[in-house]
C-alpha positions, 0 to 999 in steps of 0.5 A: 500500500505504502509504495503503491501511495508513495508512487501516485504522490511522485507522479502528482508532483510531476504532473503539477510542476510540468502544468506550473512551469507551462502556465507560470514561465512559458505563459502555454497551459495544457489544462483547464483550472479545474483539472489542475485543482482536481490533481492538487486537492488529491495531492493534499489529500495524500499528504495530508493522510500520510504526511511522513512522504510530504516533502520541501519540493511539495508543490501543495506548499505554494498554498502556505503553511499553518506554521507561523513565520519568525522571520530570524536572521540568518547569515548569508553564504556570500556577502549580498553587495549593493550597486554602484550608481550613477545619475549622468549618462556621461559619467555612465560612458566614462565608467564603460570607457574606463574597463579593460574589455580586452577586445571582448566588450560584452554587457548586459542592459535591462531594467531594474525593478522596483521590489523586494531583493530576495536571494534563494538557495537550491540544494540538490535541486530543492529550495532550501531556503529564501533570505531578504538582502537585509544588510547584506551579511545578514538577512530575514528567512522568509523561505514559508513565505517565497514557497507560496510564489508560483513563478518560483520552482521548489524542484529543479530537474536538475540536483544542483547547488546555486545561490540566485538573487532576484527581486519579488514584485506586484504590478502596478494593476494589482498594486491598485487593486489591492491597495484600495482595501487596505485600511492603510494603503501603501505609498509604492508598490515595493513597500506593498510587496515587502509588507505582503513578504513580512506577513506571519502566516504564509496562507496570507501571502498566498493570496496575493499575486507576488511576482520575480525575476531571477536576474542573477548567479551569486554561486553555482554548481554550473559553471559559465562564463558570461551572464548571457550562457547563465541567464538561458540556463536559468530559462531552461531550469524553469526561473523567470527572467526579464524579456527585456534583458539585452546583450551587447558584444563586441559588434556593438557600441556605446552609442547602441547601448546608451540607445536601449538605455534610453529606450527603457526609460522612454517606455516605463510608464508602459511596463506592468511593473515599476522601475528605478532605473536600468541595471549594466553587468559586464557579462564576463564573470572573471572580468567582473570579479576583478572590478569588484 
């Protein structure tokens, strides 16, 4: 009986990731909602039945959990560095001018969302855990909480190690929709998000619509080069990245990388999303530990 239990919980899981990653990062869903609600209350069902084969990858924990968060603080494994800013496209310029590409110019340009900085740790392919930047060395565990988005995969069909930054945000029509119940509304939608994220009880939070980006590798068991092999890896493992990140090489030039730029804060009132700027990565990550 146990195996033959055990046997339709593991293939209710599969079942479940393969509709969320069609819905939730391909935009493509195969099923109808009540199909997918169907396969998720039989999965609770079993758990709930036998709980001892219930485990973190469970994708049933999207739905929050009776235990309440106590948000400790908890040391990140690398410190979580902040980043360098600047207000004048010349001095942007001079900054690019000044790096030593080595005949290999190669750069990353996309917009920089206006959210919550959460960092995630997979171990074996499983999340482990999710911890706020914080101060950068230390940071709040709301791992109970981050389980609940459904942009986020628990399981990875891969059993690797990474550490991943990304920003947790709520679109602008929902930041609308929600702040006008709200007894004391909220000035911006990043400080809603980072309220709905400090919430104690995880079955709260996941009844709202709390979006990511993953938009970067802190520590990998896969091991690249440049930012734009390690952004189509992070597609192919089911993260959701930004569409609107772009690379520039060597073929390229300043004046088109200053043109996106521009263009990105041409249309940003018309993203779903906020901005507070447009974030440039050197994509050669040997070069960029050498910059600091």
């Amino acid at each position: 009986m146990s195996n033959k239990v055990q046997q339709e919980i593991a293939n209710l899981k599969k079942l479940i990731r393969k509709w969320d990653k069609e819905y939730y990062v391909d935009s493509l869903p195969s099923v109808e909602d009540f199909v997918y609600d169907k396969h998720i209350l039989r999965l609770k069902e079993l758990e709930s039945q036998y709980p001892e084969y219930k485990t973190l990858d469970s994708p049933t924990l999207k739905f929050g959990s009776d235990l309440l968060n106590d948000f400790k603080e908890v040391e990140h494994s690398a410190p979580i560095l902040s980043l360098d800013k600047v207000y004048d496209l010349n001095l942007l310029k001079s900054w690019i001018d000044k790096i030593d590409f080595n005949n290999s110019f190669d750069i990353s340009v996309e917009p920089k969302i206006d959210g919550c900085s959460i960092v995630l740790y997979y171990k074996d392919g499983i999340l482990e855990k999710a911890l706020t930047r914080g101060n950068g060395k230390f940071g709040n565990d709301v791992t109970k909480n981050i389980r609940t988005i459904r942009y986020i995969p628990l399981f990875l069909y891969e059993k690797v190690d990474l550490v991943l930054r990304g920003e947790v945000y709520i679109t602008k029509e929902n930041f609308l929709k929600i702040n006008k119940f709200l007894e004391k509304p909220y000035t911006n939608s990043r400080n809603l998000a980072s309220g709905i994220l400090r919430r104690v009880d995880s079955r709260e939070v996941a009844n709202f619509p709390l979006n990511i980006f993953i938009y970067d590798f802190l520590n990998a068991g896969l091991e690249f080069k440049t930012n734009d092999l390690a952004i189509k890896r992070l597609k192919k493992l089911g993260f959701k990245v930004n569409p609107l990140i772009r690379f520039f090489d060597q073929k390229s030039s300043i004046g088109e990388v200053l043109d996106y730029i521009a263009d990105i804060a041409k249309k940003r009132d018309s993203f779903e999303y906020e901005i507070d700027g447009v974030v440039l990565k050197v994509s050669d990550f040997a070069l960029r530990e050498r910059l600091g």
